[in-house]
N, CA and C atoms of all chains as a GROMACS GRO file, in nm:
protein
  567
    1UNK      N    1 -10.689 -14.648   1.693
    1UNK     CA    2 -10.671 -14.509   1.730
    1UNK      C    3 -10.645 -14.502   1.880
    2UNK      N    4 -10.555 -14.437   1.917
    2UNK     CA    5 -10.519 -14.389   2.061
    2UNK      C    6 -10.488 -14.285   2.107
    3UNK      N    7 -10.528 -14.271   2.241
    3UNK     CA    8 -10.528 -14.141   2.292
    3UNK      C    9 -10.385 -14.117   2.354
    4UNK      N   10 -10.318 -14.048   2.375
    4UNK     CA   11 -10.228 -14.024   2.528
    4UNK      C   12 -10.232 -13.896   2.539
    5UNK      N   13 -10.248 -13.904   2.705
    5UNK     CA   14 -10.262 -13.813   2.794
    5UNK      C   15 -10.384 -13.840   2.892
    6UNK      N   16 -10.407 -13.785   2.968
    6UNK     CA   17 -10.523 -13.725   3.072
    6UNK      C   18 -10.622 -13.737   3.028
    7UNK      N   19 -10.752 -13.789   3.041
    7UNK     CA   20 -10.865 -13.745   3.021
    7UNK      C   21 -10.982 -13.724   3.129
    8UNK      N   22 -10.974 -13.620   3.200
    8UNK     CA   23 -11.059 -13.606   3.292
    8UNK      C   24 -11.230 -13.538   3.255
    9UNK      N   25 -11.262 -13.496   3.140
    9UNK     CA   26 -11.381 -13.451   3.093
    9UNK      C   27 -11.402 -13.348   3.112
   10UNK      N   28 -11.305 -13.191   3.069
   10UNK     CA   29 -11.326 -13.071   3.145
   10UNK      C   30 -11.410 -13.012   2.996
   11UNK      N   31 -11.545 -12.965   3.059
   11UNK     CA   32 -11.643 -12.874   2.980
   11UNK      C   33 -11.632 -12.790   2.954
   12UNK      N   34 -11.586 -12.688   3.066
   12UNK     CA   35 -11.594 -12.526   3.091
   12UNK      C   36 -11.499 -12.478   2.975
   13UNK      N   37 -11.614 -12.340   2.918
   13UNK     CA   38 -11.530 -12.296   2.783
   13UNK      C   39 -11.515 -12.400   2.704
   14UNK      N   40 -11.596 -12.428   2.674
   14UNK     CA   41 -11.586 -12.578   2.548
   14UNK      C   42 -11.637 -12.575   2.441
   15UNK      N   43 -11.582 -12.605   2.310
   15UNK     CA   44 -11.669 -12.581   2.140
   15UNK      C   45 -11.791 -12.624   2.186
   16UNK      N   46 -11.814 -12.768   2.260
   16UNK     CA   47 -11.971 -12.829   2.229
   16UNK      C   48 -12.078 -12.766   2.364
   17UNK      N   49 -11.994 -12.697   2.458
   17UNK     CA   50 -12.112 -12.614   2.545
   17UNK      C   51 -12.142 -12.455   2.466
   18UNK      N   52 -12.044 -12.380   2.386
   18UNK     CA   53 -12.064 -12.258   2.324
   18UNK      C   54 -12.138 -12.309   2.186
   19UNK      N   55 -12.109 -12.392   2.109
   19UNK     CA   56 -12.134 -12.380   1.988
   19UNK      C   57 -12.265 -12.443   1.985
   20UNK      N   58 -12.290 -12.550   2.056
   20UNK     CA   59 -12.409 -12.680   2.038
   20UNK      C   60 -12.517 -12.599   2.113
   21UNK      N   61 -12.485 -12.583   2.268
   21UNK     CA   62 -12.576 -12.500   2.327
   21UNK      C   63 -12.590 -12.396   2.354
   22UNK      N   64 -12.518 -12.319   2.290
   22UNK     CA   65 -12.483 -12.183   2.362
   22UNK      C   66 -12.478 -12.119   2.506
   23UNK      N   67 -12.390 -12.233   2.545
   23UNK     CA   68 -12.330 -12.202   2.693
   23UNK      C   69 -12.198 -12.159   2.726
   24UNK      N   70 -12.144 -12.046   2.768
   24UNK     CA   71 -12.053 -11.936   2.760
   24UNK      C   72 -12.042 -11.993   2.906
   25UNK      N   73 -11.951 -12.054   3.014
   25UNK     CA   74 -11.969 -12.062   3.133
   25UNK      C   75 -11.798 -12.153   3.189
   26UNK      N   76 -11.773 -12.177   3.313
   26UNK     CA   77 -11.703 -12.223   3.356
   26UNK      C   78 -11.526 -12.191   3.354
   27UNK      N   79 -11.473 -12.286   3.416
   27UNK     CA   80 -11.334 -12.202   3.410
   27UNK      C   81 -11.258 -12.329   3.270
   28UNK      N   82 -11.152 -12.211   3.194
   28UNK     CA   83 -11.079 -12.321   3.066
   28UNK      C   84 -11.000 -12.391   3.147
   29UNK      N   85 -10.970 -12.496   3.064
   29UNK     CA   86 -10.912 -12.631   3.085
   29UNK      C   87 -10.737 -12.608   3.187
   30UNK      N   88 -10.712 -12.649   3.244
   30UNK     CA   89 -10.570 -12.634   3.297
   30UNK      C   90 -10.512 -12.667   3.215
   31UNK      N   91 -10.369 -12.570   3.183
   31UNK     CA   92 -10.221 -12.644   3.114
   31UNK      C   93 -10.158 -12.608   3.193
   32UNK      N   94 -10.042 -12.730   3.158
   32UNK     CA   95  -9.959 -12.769   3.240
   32UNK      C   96  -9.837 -12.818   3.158
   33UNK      N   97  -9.736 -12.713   3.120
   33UNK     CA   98  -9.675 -12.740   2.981
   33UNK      C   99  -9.582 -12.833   2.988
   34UNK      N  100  -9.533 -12.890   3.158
   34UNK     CA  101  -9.441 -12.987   3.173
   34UNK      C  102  -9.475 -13.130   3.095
   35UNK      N  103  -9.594 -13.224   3.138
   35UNK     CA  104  -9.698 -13.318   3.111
   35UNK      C  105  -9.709 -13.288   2.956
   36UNK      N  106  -9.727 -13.151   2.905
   36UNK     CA  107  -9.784 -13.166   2.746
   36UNK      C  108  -9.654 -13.245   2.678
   37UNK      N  109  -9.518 -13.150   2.732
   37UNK     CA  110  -9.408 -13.174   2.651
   37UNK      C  111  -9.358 -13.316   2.653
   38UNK      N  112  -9.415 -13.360   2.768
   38UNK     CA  113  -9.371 -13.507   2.752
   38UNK      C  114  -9.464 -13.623   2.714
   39UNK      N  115  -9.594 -13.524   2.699
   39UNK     CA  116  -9.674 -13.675   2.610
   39UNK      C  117  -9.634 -13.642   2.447
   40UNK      N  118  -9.611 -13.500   2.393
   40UNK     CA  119  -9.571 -13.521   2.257
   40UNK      C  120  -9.463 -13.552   2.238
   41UNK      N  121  -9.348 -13.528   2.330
   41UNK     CA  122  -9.219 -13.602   2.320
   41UNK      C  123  -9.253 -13.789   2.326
   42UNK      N  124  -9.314 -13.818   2.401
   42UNK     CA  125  -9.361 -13.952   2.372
   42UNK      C  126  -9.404 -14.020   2.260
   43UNK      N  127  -9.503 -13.928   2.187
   43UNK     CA  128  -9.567 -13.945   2.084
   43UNK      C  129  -9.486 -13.990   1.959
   44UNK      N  130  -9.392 -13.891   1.948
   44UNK     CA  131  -9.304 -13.874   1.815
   44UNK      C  132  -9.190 -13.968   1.880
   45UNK      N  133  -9.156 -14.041   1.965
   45UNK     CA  134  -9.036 -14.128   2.007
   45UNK      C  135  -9.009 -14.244   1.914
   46UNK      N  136  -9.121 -14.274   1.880
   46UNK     CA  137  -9.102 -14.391   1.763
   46UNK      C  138  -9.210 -14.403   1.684
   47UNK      N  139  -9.191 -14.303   1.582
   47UNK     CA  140  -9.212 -14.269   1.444
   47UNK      C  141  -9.298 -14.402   1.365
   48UNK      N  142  -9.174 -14.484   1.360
   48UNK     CA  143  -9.251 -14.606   1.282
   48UNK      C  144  -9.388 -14.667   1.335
   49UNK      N  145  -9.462 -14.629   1.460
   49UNK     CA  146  -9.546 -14.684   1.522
   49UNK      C  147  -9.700 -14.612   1.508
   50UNK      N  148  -9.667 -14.466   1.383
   50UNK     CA  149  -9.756 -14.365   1.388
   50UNK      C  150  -9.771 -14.298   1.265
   51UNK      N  151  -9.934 -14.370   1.208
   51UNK     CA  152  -9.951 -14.349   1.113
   51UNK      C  153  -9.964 -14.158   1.076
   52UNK      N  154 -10.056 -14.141   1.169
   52UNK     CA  155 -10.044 -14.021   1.172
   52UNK      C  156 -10.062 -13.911   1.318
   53UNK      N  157 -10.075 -13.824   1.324
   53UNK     CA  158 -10.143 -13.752   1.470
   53UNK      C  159 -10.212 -13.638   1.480
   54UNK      N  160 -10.208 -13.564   1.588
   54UNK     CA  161 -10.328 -13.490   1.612
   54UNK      C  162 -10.317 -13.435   1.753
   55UNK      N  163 -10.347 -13.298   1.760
   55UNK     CA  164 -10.397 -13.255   1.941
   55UNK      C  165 -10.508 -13.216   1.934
   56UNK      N  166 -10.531 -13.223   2.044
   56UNK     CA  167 -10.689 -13.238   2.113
   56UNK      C  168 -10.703 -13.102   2.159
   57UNK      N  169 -10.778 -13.003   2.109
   57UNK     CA  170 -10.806 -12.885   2.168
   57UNK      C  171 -10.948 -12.857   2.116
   58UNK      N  172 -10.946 -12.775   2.059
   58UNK     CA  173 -11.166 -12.732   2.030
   58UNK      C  174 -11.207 -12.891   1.970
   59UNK      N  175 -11.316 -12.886   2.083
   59UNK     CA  176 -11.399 -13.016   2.060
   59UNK      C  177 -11.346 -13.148   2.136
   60UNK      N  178 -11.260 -13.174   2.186
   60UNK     CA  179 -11.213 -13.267   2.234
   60UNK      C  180 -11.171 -13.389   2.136
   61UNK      N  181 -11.179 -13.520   2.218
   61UNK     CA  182 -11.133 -13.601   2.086
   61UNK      C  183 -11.255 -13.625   2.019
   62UNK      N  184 -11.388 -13.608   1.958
   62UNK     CA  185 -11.495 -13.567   1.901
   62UNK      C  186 -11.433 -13.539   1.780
   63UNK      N  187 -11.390 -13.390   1.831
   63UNK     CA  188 -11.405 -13.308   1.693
   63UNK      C  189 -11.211 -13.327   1.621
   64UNK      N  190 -11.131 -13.368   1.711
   64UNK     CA  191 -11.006 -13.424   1.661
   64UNK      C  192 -10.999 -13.549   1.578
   65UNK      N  193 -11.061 -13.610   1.609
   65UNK     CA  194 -11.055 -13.755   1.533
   65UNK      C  195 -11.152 -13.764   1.458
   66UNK      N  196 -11.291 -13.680   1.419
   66UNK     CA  197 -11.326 -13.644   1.326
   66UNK      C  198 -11.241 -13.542   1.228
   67UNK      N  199 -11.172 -13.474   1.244
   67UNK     CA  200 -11.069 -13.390   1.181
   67UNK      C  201 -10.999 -13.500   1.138
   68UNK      N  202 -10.914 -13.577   1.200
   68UNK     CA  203 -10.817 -13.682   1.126
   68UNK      C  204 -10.944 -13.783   1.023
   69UNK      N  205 -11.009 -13.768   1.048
   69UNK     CA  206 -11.083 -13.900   0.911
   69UNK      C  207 -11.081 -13.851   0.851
   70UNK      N  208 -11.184 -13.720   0.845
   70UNK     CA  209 -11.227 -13.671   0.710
   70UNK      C  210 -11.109 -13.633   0.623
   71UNK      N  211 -10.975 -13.578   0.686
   71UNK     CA  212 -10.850 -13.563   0.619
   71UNK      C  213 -10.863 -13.642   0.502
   72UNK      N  214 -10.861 -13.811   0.585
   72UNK     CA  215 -10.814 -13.910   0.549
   72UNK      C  216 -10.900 -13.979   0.450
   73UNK      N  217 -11.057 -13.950   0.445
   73UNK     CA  218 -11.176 -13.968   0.350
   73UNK      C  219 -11.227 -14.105   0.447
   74UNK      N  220 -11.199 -14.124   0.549
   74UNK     CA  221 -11.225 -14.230   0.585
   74UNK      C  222 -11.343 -14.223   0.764
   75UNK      N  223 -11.410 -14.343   0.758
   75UNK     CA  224 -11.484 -14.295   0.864
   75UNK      C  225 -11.442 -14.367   0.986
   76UNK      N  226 -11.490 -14.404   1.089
   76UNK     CA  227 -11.463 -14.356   1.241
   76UNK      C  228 -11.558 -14.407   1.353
   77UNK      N  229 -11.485 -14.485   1.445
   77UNK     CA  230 -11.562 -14.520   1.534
   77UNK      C  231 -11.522 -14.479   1.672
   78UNK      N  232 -11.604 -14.443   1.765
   78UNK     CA  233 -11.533 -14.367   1.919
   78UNK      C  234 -11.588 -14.499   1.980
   79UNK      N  235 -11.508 -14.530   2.089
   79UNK     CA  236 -11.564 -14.639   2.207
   79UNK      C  237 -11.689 -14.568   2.296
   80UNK      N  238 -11.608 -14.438   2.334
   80UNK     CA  239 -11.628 -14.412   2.457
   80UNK      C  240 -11.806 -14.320   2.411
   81UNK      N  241 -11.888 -14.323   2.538
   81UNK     CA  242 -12.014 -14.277   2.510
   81UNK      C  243 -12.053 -14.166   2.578
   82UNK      N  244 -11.964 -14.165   2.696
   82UNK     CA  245 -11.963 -14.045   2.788
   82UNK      C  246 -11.918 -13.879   2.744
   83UNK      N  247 -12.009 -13.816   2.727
   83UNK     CA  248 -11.982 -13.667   2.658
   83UNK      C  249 -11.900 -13.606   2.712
   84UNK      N  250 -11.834 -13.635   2.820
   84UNK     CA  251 -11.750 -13.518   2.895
   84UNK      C  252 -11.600 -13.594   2.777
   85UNK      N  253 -11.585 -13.696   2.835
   85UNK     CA  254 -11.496 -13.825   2.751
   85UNK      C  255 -11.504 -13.768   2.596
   86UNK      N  256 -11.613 -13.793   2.536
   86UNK     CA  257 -11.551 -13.747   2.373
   86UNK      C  258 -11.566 -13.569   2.367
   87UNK      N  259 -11.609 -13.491   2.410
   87UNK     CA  260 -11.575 -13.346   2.413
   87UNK      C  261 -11.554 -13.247   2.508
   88UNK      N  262 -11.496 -13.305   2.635
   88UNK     CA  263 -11.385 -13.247   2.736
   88UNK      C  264 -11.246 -13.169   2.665
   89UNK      N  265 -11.182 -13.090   2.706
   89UNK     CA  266 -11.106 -12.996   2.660
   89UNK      C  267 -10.992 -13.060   2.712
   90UNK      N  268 -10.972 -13.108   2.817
   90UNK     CA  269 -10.849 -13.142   2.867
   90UNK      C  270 -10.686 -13.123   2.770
   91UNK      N  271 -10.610 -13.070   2.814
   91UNK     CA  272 -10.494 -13.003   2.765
   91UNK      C  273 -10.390 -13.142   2.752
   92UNK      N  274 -10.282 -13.122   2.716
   92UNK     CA  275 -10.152 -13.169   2.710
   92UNK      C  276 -10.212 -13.349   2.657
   93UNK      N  277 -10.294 -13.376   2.533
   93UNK     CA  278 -10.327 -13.455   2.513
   93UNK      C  279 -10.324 -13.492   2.352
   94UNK      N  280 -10.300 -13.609   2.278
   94UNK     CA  281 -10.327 -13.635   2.145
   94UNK      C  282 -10.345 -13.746   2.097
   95UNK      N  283 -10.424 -13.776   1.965
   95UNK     CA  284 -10.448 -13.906   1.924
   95UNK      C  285 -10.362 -13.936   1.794
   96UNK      N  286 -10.333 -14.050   1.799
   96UNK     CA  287 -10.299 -14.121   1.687
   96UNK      C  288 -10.320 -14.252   1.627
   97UNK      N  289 -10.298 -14.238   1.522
   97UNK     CA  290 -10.365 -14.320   1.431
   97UNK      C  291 -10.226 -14.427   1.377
   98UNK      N  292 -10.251 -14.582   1.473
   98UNK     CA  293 -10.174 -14.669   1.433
   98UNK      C  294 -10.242 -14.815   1.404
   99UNK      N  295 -10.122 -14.872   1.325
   99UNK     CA  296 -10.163 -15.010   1.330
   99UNK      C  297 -10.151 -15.121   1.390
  100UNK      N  298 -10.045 -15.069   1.543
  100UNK     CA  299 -10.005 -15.178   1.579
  100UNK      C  300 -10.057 -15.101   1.765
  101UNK      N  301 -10.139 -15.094   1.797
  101UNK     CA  302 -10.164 -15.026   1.868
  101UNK      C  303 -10.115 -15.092   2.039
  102UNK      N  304 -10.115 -15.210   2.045
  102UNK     CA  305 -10.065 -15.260   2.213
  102UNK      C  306  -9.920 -15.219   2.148
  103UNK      N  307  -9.812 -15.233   2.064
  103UNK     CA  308  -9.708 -15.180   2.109
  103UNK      C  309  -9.686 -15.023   2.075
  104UNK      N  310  -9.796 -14.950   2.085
  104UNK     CA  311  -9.792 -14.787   2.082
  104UNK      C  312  -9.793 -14.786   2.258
  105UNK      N  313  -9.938 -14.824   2.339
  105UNK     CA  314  -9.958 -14.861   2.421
  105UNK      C  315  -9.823 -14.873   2.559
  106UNK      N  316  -9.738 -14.997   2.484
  106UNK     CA  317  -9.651 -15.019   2.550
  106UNK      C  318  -9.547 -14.947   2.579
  107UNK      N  319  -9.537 -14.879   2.430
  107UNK     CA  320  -9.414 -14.756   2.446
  107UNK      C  321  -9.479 -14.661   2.533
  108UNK      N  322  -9.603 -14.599   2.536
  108UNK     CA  323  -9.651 -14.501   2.608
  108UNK      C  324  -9.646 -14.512   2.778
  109UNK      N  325  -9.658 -14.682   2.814
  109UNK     CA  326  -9.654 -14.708   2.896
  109UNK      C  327  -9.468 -14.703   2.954
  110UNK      N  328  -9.423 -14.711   2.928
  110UNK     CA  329  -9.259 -14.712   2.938
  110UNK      C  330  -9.208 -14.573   2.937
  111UNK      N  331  -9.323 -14.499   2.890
  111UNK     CA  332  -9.232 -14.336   2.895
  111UNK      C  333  -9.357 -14.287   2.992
  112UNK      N  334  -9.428 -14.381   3.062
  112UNK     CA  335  -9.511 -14.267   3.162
  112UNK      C  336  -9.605 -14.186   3.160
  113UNK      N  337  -9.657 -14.237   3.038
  113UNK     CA  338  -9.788 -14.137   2.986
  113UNK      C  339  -9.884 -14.270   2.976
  114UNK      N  340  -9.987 -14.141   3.030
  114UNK     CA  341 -10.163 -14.244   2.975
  114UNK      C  342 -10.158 -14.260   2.850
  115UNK      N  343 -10.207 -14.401   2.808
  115UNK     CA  344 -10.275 -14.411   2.670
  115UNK      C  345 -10.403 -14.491   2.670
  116UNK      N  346 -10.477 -14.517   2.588
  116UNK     CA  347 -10.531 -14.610   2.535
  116UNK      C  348 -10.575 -14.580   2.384
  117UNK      N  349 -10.665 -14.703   2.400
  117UNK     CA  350 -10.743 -14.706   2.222
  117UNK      C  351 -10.862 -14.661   2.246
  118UNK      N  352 -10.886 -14.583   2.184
  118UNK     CA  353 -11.028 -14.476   2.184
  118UNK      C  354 -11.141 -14.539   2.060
  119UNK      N  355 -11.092 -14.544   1.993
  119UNK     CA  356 -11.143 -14.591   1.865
  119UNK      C  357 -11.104 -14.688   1.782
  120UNK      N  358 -11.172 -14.689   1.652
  120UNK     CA  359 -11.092 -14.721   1.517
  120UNK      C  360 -11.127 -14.657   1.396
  121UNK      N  361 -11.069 -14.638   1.306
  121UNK     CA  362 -11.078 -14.575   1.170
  121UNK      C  363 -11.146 -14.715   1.068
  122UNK      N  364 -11.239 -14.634   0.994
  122UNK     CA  365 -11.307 -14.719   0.917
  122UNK      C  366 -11.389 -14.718   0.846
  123UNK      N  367 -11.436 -14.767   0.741
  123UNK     CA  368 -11.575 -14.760   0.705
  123UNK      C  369 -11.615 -14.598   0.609
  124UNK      N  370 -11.763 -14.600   0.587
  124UNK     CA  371 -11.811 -14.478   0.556
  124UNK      C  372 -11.900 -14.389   0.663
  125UNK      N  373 -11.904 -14.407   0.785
  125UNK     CA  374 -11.940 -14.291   0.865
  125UNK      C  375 -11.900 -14.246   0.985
  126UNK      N  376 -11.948 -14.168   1.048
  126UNK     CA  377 -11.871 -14.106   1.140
  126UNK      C  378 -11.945 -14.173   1.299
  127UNK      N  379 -11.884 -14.229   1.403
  127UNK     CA  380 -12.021 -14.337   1.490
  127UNK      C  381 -11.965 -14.287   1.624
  128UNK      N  382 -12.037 -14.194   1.748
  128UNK     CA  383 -12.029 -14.193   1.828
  128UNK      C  384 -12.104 -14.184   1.914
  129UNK      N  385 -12.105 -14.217   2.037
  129UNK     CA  386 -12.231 -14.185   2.135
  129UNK      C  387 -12.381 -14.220   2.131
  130UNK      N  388 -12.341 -14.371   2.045
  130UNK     CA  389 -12.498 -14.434   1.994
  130UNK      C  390 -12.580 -14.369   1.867
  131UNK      N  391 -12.484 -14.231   1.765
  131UNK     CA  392 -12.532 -14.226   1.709
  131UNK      C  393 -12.440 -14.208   1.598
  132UNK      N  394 -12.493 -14.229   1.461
  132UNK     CA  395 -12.391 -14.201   1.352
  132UNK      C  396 -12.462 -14.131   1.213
  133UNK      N  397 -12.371 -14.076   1.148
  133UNK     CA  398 -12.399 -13.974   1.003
  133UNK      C  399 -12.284 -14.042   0.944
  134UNK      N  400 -12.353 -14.026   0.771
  134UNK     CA  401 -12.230 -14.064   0.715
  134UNK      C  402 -12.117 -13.969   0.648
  135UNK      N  403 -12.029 -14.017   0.637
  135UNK     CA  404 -11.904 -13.938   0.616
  135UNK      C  405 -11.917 -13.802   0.538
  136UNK      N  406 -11.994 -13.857   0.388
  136UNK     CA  407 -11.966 -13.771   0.308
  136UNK      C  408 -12.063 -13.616   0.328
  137UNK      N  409 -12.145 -13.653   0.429
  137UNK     CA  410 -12.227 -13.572   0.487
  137UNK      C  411 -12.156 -13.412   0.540
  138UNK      N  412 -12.124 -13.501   0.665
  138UNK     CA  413 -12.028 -13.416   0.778
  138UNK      C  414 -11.905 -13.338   0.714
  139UNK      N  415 -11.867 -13.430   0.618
  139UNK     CA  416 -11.760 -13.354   0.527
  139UNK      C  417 -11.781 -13.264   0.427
  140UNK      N  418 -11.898 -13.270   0.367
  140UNK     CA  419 -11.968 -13.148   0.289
  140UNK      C  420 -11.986 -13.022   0.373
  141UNK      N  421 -12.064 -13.074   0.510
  141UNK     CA  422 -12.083 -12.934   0.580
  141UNK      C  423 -11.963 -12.871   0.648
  142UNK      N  424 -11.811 -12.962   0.706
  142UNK     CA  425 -11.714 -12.896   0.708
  142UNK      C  426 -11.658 -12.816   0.607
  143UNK      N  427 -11.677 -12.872   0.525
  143UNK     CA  428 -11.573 -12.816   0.379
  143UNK      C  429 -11.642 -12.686   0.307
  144UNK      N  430 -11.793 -12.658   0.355
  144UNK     CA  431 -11.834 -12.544   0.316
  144UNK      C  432 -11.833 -12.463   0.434
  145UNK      N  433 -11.832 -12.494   0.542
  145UNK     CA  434 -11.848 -12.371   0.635
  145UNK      C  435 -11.733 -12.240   0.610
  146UNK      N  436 -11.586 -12.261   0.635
  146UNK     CA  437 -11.518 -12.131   0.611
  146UNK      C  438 -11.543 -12.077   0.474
  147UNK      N  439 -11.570 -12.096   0.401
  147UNK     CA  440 -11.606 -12.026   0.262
  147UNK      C  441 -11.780 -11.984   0.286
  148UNK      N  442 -11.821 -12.011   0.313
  148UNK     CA  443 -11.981 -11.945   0.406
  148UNK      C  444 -11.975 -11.874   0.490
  149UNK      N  445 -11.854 -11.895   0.564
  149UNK     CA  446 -11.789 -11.798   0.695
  149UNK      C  447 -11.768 -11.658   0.572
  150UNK      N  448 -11.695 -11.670   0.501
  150UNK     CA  449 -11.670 -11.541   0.433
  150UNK      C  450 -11.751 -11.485   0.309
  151UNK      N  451 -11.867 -11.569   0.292
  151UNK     CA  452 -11.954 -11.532   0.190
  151UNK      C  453 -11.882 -11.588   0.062
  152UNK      N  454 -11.829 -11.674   0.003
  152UNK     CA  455 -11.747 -11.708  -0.089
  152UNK      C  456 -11.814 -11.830  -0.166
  153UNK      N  457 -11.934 -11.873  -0.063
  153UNK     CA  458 -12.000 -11.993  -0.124
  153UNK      C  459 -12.163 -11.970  -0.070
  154UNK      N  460 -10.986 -12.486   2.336
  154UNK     CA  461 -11.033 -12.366   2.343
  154UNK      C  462 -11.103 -12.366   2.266
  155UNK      N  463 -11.235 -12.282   2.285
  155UNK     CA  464 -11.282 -12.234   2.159
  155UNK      C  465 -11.235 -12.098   2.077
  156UNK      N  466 -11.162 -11.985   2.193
  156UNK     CA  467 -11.119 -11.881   2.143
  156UNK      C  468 -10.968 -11.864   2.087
  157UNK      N  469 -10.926 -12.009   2.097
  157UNK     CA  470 -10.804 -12.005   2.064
  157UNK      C  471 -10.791 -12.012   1.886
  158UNK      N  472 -10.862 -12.084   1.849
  158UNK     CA  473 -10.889 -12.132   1.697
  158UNK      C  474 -10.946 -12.043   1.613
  159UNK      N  475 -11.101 -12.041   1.691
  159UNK     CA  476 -11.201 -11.949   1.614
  159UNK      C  477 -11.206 -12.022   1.472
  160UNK      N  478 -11.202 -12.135   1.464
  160UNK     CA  479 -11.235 -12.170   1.300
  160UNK      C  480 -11.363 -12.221   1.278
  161UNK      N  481 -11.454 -12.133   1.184
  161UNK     CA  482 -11.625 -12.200   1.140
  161UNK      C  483 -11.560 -12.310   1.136
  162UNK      N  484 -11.501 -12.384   1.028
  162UNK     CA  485 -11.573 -12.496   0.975
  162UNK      C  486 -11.524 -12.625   1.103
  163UNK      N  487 -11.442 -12.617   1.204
  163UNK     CA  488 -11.484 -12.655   1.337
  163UNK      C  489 -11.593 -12.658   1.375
  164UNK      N  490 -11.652 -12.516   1.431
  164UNK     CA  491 -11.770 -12.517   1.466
  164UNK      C  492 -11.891 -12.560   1.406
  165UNK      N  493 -11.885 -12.535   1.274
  165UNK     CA  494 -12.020 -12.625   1.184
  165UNK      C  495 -11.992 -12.760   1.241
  166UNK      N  496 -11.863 -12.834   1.239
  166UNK     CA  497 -11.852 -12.910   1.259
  166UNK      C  498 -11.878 -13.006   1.388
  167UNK      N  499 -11.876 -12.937   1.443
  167UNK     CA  500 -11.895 -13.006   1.636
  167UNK      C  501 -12.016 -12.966   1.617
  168UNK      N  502 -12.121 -12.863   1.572
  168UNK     CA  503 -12.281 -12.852   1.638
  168UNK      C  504 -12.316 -12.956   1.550
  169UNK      N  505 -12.280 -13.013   1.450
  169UNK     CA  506 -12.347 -13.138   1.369
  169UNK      C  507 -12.348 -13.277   1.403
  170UNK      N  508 -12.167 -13.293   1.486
  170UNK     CA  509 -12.148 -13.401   1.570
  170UNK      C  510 -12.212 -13.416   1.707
  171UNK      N  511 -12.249 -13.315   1.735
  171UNK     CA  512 -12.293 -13.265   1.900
  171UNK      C  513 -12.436 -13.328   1.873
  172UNK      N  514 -12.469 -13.343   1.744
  172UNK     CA  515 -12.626 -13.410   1.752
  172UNK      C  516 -12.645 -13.540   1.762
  173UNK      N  517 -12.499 -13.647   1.729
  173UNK     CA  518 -12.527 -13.776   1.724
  173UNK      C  519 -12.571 -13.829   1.870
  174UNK      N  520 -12.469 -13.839   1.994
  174UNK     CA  521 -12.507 -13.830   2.090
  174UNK      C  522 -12.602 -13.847   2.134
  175UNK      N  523 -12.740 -13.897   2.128
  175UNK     CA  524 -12.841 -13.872   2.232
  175UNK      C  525 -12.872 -13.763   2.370
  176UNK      N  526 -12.784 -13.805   2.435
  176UNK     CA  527 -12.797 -13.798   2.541
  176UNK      C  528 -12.708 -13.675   2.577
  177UNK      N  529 -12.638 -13.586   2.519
  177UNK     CA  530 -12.562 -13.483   2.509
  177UNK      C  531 -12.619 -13.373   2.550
  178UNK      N  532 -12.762 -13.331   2.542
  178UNK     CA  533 -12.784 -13.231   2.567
  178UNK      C  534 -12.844 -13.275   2.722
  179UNK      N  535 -12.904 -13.404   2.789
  179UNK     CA  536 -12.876 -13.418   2.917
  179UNK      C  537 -12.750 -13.418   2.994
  180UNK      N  538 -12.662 -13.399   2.926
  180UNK     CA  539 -12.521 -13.451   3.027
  180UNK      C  540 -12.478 -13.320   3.016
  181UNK      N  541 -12.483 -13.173   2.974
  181UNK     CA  542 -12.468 -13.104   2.958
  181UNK      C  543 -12.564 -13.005   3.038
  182UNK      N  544 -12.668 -13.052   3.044
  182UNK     CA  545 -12.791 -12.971   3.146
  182UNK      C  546 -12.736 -12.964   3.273
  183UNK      N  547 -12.718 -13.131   3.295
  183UNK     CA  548 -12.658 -13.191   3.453
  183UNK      C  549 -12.528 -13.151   3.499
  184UNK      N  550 -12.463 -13.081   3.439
  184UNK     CA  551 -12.318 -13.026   3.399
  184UNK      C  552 -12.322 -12.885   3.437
  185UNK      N  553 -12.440 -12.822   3.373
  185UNK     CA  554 -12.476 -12.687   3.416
  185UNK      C  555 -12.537 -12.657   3.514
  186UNK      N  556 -12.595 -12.771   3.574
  186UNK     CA  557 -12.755 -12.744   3.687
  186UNK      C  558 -12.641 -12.742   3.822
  187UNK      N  559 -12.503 -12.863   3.801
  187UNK     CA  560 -12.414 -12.839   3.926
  187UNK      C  561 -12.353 -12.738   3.963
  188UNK      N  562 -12.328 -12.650   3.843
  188UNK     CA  563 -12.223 -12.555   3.897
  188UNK      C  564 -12.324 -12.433   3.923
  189UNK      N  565 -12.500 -12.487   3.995
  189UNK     CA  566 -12.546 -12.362   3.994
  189UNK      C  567 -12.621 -12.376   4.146
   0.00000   0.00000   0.00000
């Protein structure tokens, strides 16, 4: 799994400071639509290199690359341990999900955008920040919330 | 954003992930205590 784009760890106005703690505070993330257009123009440049993708907006890559597993029924490992790092807001950014990842890397590197490998896809649970739940868990309580949102379940 | 989406099952979703973390609700204190 890889990231491209920016990751500087911006909090302010963030799913995991409103929702986790209920902290309403700081200024939202900068965009900068020049930088976005050219890391997704990057992204999609060579197709064959990308299993699938994803942007990074509520939750950071946290709650994005948990979104791409559970899609996928599959579970998930983050490198990174630093909270700003897995649920920073930072704009003009996305992950994808390949198999050949130093030459995703390389292409990213040749068109001028940050990348790296953030993760990997795997397994049955979801593992970040020293701690982990398993899949079918997290995916029960996603899959009922909007139908609880509307009283429907 | 969070106001851009507005989707529960996001949000169920991140306050459940927001628990693996340890250390999340310190890095988040220390996050808040600066900008005060």
């Amino acid at each position: 799994m890889a990231l491209i784009g920016t990751t500087q760890g911006h909090l302010g106005q963030s799913a995991l400071l409103a929702e986790a703690f209920g902290i309403e505070t700081g200024d939202a993330p900068h965009v900068d639509l020049a930088p976005s257009a050219r890391t997704a123009i990057s992204s999609c440049a060579q197709p064959q290199a990308i299993r699938a993708c994803t942007d990074l907006s509520d939750g950071g890559l946290a709650l994005a690359a948990f979104e791409m597993a559970e899609g996928a029924g599959i579970g998930l490992t983050l490198n990174d341990s630093n909270i700003a790092a897995l649920f920073g807001e930072d704009q003009a950014r996305y992950i994808l999900a390949t198999q050949d990842a130093p030459a995703l890397l390389a292409l990213a590197a040749a068109a001028g955008v940050a990348a790296q490998v953030v993760g990997q896809f795997g397994g049955d649970s979801i593992t970040l920040g020293g701690g982990s739940a398993p899949l079918a868990d997290l995916s029960a309580l996603y899959r009922r919330s909007f139908a609880a949102a509307l009283s429907l379940a | 954003m969070r106001l851009r989406t507005a989707n529960p099952a996001d949000f169920a979703a991140i306050r459940a992930i927001a628990q693996l973390p340890q250390h999340a609700l310190l890095t988040v204190s220390e996050w808040t205590a600066k900008r005060h």
